[in-house]
C-alpha positions as CSV (number, residue, x, y, z in Angstrom):
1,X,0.0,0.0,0.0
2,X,1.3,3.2,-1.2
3,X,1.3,6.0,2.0
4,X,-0.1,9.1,1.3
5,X,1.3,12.6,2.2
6,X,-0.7,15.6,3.4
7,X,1.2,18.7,4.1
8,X,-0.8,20.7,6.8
9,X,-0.7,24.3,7.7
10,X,-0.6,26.5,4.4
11,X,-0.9,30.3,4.4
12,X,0.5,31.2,0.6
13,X,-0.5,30.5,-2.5
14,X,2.9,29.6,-4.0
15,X,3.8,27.1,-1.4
16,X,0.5,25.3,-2.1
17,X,0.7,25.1,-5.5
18,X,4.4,23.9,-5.3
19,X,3.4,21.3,-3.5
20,X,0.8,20.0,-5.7
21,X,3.2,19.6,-8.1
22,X,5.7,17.5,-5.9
23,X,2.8,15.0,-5.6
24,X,1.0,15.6,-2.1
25,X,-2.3,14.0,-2.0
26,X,-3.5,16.7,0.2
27,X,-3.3,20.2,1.7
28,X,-4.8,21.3,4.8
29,X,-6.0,24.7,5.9
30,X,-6.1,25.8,9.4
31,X,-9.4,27.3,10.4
32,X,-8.1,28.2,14.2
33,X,-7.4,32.0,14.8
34,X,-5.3,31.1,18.0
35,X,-2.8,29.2,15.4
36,X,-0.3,31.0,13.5
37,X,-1.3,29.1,10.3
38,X,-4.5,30.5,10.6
39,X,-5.9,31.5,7.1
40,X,-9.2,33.6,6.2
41,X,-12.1,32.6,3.9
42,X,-10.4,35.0,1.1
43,X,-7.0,33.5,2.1
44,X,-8.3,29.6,1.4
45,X,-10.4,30.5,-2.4
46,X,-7.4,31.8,-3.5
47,X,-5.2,29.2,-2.5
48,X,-7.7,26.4,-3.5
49,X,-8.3,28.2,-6.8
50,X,-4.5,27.9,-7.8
51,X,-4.7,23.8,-6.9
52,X,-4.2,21.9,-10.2
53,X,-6.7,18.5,-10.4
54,X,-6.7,16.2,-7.6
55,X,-5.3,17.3,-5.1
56,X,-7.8,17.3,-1.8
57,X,-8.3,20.3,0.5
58,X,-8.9,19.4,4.0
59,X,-10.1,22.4,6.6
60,X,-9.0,21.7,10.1
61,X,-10.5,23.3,13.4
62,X,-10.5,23.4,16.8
63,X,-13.3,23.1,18.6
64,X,-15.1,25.7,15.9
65,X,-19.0,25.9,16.6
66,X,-21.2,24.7,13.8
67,X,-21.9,28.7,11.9
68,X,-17.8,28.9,11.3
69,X,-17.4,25.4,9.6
70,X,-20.9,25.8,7.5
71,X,-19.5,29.6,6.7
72,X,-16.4,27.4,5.4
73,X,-18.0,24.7,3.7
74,X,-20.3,27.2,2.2
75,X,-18.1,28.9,0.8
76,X,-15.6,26.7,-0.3
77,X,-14.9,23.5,-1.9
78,X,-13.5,21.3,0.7
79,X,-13.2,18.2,0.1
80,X,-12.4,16.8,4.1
81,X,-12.9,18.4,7.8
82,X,-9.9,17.5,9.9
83,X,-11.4,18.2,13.9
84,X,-8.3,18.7,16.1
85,X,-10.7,19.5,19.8
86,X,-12.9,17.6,21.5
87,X,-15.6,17.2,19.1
88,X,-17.4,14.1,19.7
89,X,-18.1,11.6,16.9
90,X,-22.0,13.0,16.8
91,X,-20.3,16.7,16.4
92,X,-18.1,15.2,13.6
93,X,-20.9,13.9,11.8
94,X,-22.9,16.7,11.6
95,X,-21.8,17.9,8.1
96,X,-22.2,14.7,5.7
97,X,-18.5,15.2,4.7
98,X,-15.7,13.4,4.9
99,X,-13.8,13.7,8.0
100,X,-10.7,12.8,10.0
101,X,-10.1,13.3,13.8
102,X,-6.9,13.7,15.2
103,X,-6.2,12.2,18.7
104,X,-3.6,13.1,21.0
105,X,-1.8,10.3,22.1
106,X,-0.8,9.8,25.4
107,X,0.4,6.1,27.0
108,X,-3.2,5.5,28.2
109,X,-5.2,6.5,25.0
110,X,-7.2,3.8,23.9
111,X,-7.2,3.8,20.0
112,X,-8.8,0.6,19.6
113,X,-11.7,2.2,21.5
114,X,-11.6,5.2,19.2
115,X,-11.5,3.6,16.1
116,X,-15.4,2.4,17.2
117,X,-15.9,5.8,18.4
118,X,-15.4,7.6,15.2
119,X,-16.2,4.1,13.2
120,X,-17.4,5.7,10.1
121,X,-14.1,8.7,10.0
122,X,-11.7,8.7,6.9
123,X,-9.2,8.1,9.3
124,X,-7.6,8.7,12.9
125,X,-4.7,11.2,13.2
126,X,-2.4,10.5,15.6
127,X,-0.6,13.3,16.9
128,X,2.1,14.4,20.2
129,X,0.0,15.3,22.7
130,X,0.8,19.0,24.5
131,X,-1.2,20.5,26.9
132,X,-1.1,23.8,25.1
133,X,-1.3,23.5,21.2
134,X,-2.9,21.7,19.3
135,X,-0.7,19.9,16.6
136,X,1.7,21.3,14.9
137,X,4.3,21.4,17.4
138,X,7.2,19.1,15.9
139,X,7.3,16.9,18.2
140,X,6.8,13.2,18.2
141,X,5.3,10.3,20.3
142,X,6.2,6.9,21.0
143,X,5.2,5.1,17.7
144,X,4.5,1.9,19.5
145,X,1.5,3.3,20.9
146,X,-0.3,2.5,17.6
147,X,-1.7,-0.5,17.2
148,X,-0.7,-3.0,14.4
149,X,-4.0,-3.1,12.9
150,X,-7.2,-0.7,12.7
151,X,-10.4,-0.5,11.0
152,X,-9.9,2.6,10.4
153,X,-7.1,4.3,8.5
154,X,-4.6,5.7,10.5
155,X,-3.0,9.1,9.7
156,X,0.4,9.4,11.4
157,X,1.7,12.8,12.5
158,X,3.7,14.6,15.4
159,X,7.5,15.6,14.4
160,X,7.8,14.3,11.0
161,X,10.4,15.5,8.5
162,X,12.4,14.5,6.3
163,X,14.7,13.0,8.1
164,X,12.1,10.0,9.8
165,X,9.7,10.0,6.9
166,X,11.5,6.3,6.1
167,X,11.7,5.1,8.8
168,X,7.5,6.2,10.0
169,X,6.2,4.1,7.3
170,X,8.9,0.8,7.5
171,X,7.7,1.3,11.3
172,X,4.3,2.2,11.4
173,X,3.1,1.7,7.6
174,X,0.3,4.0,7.9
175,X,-2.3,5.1,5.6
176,X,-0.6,8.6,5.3
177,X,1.9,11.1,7.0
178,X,1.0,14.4,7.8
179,X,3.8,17.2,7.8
180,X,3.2,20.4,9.2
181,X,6.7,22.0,11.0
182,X,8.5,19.7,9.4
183,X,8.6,21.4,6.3
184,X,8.6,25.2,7.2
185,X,11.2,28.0,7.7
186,X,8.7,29.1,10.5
187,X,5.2,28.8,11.5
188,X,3.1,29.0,8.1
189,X,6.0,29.5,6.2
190,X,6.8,26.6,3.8
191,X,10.3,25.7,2.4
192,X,10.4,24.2,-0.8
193,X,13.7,22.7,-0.2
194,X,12.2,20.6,3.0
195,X,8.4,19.5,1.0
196,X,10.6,18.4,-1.9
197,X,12.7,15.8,0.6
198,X,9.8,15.2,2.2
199,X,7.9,14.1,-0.6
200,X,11.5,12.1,-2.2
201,X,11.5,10.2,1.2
202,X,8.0,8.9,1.3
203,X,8.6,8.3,-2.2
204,X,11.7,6.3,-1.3
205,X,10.0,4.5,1.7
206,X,7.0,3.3,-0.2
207,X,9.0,1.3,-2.4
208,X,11.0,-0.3,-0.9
């Protein structure tokens, strides 16, 4: 199985669209004013109008109440909601959309109980827990935390970069890796250099 990459966080159009081009299978908007990759309505249409074909948009919030992600949805064409609070799997459902929930894990968090939870998700993120922020932190978690097998996909992210990008999928083979830190100069702020490794890495690691 060939593991997907999305790259998480965008706040420019040219970064986006250069990662399109390397191959990502998805790009991810934040939709969480407290985050520094926070982007605007106007911000997102103009990145998602740059996107060449197939490549998926996924909005991520926090904890957003249900006027701010129908304001997105209605005014954009996303193709996935990425919930990175507390929302229950009744919350998640709420939309009839495609939808992944991230999960901070922690040595007690039961993922086999979560992937019954949130049954009918496009997949689980795992992610570093902090008590603070919420993703995006570089930081990883102990990988054997996730279990060998789940019924539903499992997203792996939390301190991936180029560097471990091999060595996350011989370890963990998930269903896909998403980068966020691991690929900027600073907070929103993309490097080319880093996506392009990144992307030559899980291109590497798949095939071997």
């Amino acid at each position: 199985m060939r593991t997907r990459v999305k790259i998480c966080g965008f706040t420019t159009v040219n970064e986006a669209v250069h990662a399109a081009n390397l191959g990502v299978d998805a790009i991810g908007l934040v939709f969480y004013p407290p985050s520094p990759r926070n982007v605007s309505i106007s911000q997102a249409a103009k990145i998602i109008a740059a996107l060449p074909a197939f490549t998926s948009v996924v909005a991520l919030f926090v904890d957003a109440d249900t006027t701010q992600i129908q304001q997105v949805l209605q005014q954009l064409p996303i193709d996935c909601l990425q919930f990175h609070g507390n929302e229950t799997p009744a919350a998640c459902r709420l939309y009839n959309k495609a939808y992944v929930k991230a999960v901070p894990m922690r040595k007690n968090t039961d993922v086999k109980q979560l992937t019954l939870d949130y049954y009918d998700a496009a997949g689980l993120l795992l992610d570093a827990y902090h008590p603070q922020a919420k993703g995006g932190t570089g930081e990883c978690f102990d990988w054997k935390l996730i279990p060998k097998q789940s019924s539903v996909p499992i997203i792996l992210a939390g301190g991936l970069n180029p560097e471990n990008a091999q060595q996350a999928i011989m370890q963990v083979n998930p269903y896909a890796l998403d980068v966020s830190s691991g690929v900027e100069i600073k907070q929103g702020i993309k490097e080319i250099s880093k996506m392009t490794a990144f992307i030559r890495e899980v291109n590497q690691g798949n095939y071997k």
